[in-house]
ZAMARGU-4260 file (C-alpha; in steps of 0.2 Angstrom, whole numbers, plus 5000, padded with zeros to 4 digits):
<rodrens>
0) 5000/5000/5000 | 5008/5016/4994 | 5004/5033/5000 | 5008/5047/4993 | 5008/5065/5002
5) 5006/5078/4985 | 5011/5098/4984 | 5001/5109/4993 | 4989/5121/4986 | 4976/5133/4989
10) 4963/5127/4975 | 4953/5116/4987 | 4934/5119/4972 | 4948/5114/4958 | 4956/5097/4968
15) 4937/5093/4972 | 4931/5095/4954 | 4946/5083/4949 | 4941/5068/4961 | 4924/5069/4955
20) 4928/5071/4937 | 4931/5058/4924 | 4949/5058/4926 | 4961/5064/4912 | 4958/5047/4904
25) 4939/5043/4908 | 4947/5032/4922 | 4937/5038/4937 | 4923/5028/4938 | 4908/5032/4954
30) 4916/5044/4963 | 4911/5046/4980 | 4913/5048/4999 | 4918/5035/5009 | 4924/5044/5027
35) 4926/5063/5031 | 4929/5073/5048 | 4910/5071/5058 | 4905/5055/5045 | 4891/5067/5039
40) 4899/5077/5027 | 4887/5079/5011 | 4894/5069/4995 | 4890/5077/4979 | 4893/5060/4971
45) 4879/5050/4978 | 4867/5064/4980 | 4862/5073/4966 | 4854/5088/4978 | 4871/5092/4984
50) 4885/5100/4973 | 4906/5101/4975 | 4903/5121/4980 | 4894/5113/4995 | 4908/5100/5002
55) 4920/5116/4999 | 4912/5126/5009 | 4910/5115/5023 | 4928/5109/5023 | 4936/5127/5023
60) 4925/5135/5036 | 4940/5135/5049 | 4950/5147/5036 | 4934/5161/5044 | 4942/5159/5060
65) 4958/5169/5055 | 4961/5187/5048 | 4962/5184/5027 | 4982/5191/5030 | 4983/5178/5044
70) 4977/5163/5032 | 4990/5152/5024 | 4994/5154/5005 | 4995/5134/5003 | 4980/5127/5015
75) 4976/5112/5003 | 4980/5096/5009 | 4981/5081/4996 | 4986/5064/5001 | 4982/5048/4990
80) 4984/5031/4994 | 4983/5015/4982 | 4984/4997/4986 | 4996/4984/4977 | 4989/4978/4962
85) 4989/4959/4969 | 4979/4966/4983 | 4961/4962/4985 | 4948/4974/4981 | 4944/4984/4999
90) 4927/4989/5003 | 4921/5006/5006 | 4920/5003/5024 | 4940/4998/5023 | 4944/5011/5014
95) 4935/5024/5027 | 4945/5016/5042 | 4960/5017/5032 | 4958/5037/5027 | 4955/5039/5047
100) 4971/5031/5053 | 4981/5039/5038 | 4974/5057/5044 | 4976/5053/5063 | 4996/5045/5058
105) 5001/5062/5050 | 4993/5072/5060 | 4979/5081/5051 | 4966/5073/5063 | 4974/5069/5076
110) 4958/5063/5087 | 4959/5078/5101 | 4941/5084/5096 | 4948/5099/5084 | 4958/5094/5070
115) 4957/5098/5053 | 4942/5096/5041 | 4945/5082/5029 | 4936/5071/5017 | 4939/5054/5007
120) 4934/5050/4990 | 4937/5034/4981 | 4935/5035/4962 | 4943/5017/4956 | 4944/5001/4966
125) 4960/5004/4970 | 4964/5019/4978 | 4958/5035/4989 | 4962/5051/4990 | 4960/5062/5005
130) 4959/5082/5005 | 4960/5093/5020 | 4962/5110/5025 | 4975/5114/5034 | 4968/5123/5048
135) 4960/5114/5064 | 4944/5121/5072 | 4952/5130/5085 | 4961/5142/5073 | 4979/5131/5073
140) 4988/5125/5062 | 4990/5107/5061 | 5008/5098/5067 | 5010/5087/5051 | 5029/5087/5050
145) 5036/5073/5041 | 5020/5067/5036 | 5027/5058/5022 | 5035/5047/5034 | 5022/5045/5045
150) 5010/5038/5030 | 5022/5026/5028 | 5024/5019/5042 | 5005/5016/5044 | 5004/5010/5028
155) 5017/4997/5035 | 5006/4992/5052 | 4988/4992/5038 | 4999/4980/5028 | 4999/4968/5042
160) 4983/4970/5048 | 4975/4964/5033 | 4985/4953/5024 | 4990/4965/5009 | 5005/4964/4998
165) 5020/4969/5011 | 5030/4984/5004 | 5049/4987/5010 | 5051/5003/5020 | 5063/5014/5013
170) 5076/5024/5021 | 5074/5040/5013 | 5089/5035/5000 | 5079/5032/4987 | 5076/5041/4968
175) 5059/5054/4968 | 5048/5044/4960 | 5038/5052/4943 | 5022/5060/4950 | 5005/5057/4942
180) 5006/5071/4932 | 5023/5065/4924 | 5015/5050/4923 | 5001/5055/4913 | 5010/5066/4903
185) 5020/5050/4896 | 5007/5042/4893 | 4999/5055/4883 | 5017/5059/4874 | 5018/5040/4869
190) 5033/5038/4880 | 5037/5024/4886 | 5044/5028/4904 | 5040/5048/4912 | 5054/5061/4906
195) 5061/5060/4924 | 5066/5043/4924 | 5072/5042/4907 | 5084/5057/4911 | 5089/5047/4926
200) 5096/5032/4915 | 5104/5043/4904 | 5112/5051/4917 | 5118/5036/4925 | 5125/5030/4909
205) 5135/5046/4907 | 5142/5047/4924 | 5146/5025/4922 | 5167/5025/4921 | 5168/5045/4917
210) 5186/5054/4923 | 5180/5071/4923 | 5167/5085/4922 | 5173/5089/4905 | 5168/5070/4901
215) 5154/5070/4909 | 5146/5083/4901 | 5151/5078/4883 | 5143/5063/4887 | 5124/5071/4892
220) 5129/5082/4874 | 5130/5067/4864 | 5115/5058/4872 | 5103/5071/4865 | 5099/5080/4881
225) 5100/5097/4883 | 5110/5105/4896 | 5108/5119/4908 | 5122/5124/4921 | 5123/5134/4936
230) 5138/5144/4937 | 5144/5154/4952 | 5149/5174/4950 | 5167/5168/4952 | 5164/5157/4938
235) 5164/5139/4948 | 5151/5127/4941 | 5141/5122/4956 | 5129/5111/4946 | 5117/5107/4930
240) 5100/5103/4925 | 5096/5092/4911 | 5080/5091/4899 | 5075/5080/4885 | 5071/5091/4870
245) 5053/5087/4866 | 5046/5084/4885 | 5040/5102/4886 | 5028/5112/4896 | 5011/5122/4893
250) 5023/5137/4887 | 5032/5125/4874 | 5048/5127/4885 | 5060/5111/4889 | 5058/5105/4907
255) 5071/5104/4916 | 5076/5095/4931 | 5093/5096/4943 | 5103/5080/4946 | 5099/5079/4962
260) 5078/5079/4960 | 5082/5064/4949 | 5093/5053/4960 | 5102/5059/4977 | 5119/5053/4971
265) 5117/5062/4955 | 5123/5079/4959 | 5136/5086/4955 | 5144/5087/4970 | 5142/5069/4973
270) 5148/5065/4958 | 5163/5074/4960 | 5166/5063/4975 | 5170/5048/4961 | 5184/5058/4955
275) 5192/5067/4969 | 5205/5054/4971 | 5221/5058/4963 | 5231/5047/4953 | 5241/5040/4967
280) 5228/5037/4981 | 5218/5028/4966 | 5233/5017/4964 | 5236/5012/4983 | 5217/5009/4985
285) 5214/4995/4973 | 5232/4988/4979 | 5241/4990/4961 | 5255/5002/4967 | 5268/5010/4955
290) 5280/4994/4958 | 5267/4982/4949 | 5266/4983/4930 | 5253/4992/4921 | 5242/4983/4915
295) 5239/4984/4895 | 5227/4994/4886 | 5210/4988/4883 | 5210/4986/4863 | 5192/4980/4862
300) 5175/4973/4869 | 5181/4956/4873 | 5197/4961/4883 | 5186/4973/4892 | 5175/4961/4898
305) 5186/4951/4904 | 5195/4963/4914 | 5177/4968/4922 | 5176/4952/4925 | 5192/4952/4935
310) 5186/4969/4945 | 5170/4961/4948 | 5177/4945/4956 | 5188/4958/4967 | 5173/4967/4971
315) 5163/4951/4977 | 5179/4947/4991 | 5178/4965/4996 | 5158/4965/4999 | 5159/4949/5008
320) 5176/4952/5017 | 5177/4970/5018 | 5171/4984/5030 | 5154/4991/5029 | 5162/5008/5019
325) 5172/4999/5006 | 5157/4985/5002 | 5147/5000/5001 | 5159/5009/4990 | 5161/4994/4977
330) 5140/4989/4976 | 5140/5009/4972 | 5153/5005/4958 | 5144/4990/4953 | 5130/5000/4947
335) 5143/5009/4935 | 5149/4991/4929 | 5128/4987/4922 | 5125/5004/4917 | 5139/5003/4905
340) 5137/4984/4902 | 5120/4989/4897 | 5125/5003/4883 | 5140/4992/4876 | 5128/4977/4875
345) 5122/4966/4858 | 5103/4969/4853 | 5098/4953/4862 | 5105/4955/4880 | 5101/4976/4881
350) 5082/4974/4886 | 5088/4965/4901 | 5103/4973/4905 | 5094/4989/4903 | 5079/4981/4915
355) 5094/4975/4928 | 5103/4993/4929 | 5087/5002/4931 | 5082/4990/4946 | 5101/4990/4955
360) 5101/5009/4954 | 5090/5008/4969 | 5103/4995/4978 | 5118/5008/4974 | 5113/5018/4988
365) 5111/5018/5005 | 5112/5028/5024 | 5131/5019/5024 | 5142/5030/5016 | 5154/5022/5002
370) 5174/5025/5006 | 5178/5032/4988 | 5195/5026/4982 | 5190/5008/4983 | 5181/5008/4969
375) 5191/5013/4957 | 5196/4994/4949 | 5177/4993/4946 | 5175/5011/4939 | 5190/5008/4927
380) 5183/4994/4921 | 5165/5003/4919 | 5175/5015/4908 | 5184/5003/4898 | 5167/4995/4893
385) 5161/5011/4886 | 5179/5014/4877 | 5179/4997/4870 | 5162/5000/4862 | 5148/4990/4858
390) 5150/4970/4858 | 5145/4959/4846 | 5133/4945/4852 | 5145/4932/4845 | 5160/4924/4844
395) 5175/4929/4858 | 5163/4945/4862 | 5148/4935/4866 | 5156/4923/4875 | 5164/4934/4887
400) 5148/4944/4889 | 5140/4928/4895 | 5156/4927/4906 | 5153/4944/4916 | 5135/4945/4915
405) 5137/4926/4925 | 5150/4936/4937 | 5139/4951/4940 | 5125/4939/4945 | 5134/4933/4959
410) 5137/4951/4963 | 5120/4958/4964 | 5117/4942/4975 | 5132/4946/4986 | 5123/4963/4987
415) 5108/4959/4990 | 5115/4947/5006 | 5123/4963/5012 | 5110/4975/5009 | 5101/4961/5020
420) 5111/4958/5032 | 5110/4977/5038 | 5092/4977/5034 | 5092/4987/5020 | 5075/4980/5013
425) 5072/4990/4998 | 5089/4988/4991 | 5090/4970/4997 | 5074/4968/4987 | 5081/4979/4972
430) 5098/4968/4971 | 5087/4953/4970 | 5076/4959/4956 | 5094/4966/4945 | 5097/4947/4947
435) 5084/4937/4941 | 5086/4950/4925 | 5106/4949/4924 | 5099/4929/4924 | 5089/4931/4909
440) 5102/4940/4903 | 5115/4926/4903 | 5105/4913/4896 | 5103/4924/4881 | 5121/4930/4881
445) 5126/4912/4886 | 5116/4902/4874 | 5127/4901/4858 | 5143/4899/4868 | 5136/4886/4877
450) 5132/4878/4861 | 5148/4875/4854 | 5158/4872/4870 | 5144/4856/4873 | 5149/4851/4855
455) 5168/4851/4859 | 5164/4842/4875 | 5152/4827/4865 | 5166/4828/4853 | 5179/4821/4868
460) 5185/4802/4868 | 5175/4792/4879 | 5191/4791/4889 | 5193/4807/4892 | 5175/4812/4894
465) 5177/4797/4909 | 5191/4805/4914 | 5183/4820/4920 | 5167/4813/4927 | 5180/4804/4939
470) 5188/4821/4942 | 5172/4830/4945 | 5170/4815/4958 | 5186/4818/4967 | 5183/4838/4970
475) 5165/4838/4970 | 5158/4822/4978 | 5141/4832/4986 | 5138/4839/4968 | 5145/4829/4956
480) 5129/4818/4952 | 5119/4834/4948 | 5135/4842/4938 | 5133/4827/4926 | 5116/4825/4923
485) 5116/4846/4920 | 5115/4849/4900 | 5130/4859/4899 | 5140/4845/4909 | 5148/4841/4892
490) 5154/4862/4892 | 5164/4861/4908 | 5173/4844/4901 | 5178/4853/4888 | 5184/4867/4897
495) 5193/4856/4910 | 5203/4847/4895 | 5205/4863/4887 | 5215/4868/4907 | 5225/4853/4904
500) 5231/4854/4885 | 5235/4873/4892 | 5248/4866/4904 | 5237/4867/4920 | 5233/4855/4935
505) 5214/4852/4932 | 5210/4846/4947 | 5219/4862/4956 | 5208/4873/4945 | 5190/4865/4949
510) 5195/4867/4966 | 5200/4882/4968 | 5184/4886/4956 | 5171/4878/4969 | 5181/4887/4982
515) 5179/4905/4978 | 5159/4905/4981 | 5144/4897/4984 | 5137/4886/4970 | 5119/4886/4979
520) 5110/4901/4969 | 5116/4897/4952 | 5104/4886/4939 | 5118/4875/4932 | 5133/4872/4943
525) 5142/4868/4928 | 5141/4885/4918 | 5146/4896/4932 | 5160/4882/4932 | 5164/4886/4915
530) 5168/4904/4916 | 5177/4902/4932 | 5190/4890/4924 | 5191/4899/4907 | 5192/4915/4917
535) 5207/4910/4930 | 5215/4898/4915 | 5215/4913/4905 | 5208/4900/4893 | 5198/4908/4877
540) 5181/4913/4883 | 5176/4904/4867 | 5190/4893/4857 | 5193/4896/4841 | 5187/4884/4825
545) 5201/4878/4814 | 5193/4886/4800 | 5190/4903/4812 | 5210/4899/4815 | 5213/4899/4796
550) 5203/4914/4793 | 5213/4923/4803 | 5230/4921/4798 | 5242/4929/4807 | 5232/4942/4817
555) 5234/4942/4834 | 5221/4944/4849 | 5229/4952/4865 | 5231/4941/4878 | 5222/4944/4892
560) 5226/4953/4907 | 5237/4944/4921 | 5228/4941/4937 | 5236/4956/4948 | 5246/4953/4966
565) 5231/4960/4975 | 5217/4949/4967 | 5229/4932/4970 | 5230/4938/4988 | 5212/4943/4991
570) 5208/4925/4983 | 5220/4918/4996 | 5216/4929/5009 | 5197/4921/5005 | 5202/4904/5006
575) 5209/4908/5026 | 5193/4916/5030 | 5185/4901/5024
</rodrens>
């Protein structure tokens, strides 16, 4: 049950002729009363000798009681509040006990004898609304501070009571949500999503891996948006608005909105938290010091996203093992990782990816505050998908999507534990939902890889084949019987003699592989096995074909990055806490 507490007016004839109207869309359906102050309050709904004028009148007679310069400019009170839609349809007696706990939580009536005047309407089976003015009947005004808050939380206890859907209670951390205006006015435009949250994406996809303001704001440039910013007299930026060039108003003129109205971490003070690290302090944070090599350029998509893939596998060790601060910084920095994942992403992974960004956004932020500078292996590796570019959905690229969209699965579960753990129920809940759509996700991005390393594997010598079933055994006795009735069981044999022809100890790797984290949440044992081995092997994602070898020729693919000092140590580290 959501309630919603709207802006203040001073209209209270217009609000009325709203609720009792046909709704922009012809939506509202029976209007009519179902509680009010004294339960006698006349209803211009249901009886046709009484008109809006009337219940106006009535509800703003305490506005006599003051001087007309003593009055208060805003005196409208407009709350609305609308059940789940798996709920049960309430009845009108519900929804009237409702509307009087709702007023007495936020303080309009409070139940001493002289709150304010207030009336409930219900126009659709699944919501109310209630209006009041906001002046009691002794002349005061009423103590509704925080009444947003207070709606909640007796949304939470009504919840209970009756046995509706159970909403998480928030923390204050969360995005504005579009209003019901925007909302309509989206619908109306054709849009898919309200201007506000599209800009939000957009945003987020600009800020995912940027180094700097300049960056940044080239970024919004090319995405279409249009940009206003707000420059100090001393000629210091202290902040932008954005606006998408047809979501106009009445006077044909672009709406705007300010990073921080769309999301509280997009300000642009906030954002310059991301790169107020210098060189040097970046470097010691993620442990690769100037003693270590550097690590090669990214020279395209597949090479990025096995260096992602890397960064998110640090990350995950980090949010298990690691201070509330730095967890917190990196499941921040995660949300950088899907945002540009999802722009650099083939045609038929984007609409999950896209779905699973959107959802983690809400998981990125909570009352904990991120330790900035431990973030910045994850945040390089959000900027190396973007300067990669796009991936193809096939071959090496498509593979190793599959292979970081498989690791970032684990890592919005590893959040979501967290985010549990310190009974963060909305982003708990977020992180969940980002990984059931990372899920769908793999299975696309997975599906063709998949394929051709199940061949290889049904392709093996029977003797070879049994050799790696008695493997699988050896490490993996609990699991191994379920391992080899999974479909892509022929996959991971592949991939195990592929460890072996590469000069590696098999058995080492699968259990190094089982070790690193829980096998429990993933659908097939064997595929998360897969990219585990091929990842740590530095194995091809996907092995070439002779005749893709032949084509070829002499070209050269880079080889992929070396597993740094501090990740061998973090995975060892892992293994102690184990």
């Amino acid at each position: 049950m959501i309630p919603r507490i709207h802006e203040q007016g001073s209209n209270t004839l217009g609000l009325l002729h709203y609720l009792y109207g046909k709704g922009t869309h012809e939506e509202h359906i029976d209007p009519h009363l179902v509680a009010s102050f004294d339960g006698m309050a006349p209803d211009p709904g249901r009886d046709p000798s009484v008109t809006k004028k009337d219940l106006q009148h009535l509800l703003d007679q305490p506005l006599s009681l003051l001087a007309a310069d003593q009055r208060p400019a805003q005196h409208v009170w407009h709350c609305s509040v609308r059940a789940a839609p798996d709920d049960p349809i309430l009845s009108d007696e519900q929804w009237g006990d409702i509307a009087r706990r709702m007023v007495a939580a936020t303080g309009i009536d409070p139940g001493d004898g002289a709150g304010c005047r207030w009336a409930a309407v219900r126009h659709a089976d699944d919501h109310i609304h209630i209006i009041a003015t906001l002046v009691r009947e002794d002349g005061r005004r009423p103590d509704h501070h925080r009444s947003g808050k207070r709606a909640q939380a007796e949304c939470r206890l009504i919840e209970k009571e009756l046995g509706l859907h159970q909403i998480a209670p928030g923390d204050g951390t969360a995005a504005k949500r579009a209003t019901s205006a925007e909302r309509h006015k989206a619908e109306r435009q054709g849009r898919e999503r309200p201007a506000r949250e599209e800009l939000r994406e957009t945003v987020r996809r600009a800020v995912a891996g940027a180094a700097s303001e300049e960056e940044f704001f080239d970024r919004l440039a090319a995405a279409g948006l249009l940009i206003r910013k707000r420059v100090a007299p001393s000629g210091d930026l202290l902040g932008y608005k954005v606006a998408l060039p047809d979501d106009r108003n009445k006077d044909d003129e672009p709406v705007f909105y300010a990073g921080s109205t769309l999301a509280p971490d997009l300000s642009l003070p906030r954002i310059r938290e991301r790169w107020a690290l210098s060189a040097e302090a970046a470097a010691s944070a993620d442990g690769s010091g100037p003693e270590q090599p550097a690590l090669p350029a990214v020279t395209g998509p597949a090479f990025a996203r096995r260096r992602a893939t890397d960064a998110t596998w640090q990350a995950l060790l980090i949010i298990d093992h690691g201070d509330d601060g730095t967890a917190a910084a990196q499941i921040a920095a995660a949300g950088e990782i899907l945002d540009a994942l999802a722009k650099t992403s083939a045609a038929h992974t984007r609409a999950e990816l896209r779905k699973a960004a959107f959802a983690f956004e809400r998981a990125s932020r909570s009352h904990i505050k991120a330790v900035r500078g431990h973030d910045h292996a994850l945040r390089q590796a959000a900027r190396d998908l973007v300067h990669s570019g796009p991936a193809l959905g096939r071959g090496e690229d498509g593979a190793t999507t599959a292979m970081l969209i498989d690791m970032a699965f684990f890592l919005a579960i590893a959040a979501a534990n967290w985010h549990a753990r310190k009974h963060h129920s909305q982003q708990a809940a977020a992180a969940r939902e980002a990984a059931e759509h990372l899920r769908a996700a793999y299975e696309a991005a997975a599906a063709g890889s998949m394929a051709i390393l199940r061949q290889r594997g049904h392709r093996l010598a029977p003797r070879v084949r049994q050799r790696q079933a008695g493997l699988l055994h050896q490490v993996l006795p609990e699991q191994a019987e379920q391992v080899l009735a999974e479909a892509d069981w022929p996959a991971l044999a592949a991939t195990l003699d592929d460890a072996q022809r590469a000069g590696h100890d098999p058995a080492a790797l699968l259990t190094e592989a089982a070790q690193r984290r829980e096998l429990d949440t993933a659908d097939s044992i064997s595929d998360v096995l897969v990219w585990r081995l091929r990842r740590s092997a530095h194995l091809p994602a996907l092995p070439e074909s002779p005749r893709d070898s032949s084509a070829r020729g002499n070209r050269r693919t880079p080889s992929p990055a070396p597993t740094t000092p501090a990740a061998t140590s973090a995975v060892n580290d892992s293994r102690h806490q184990r």
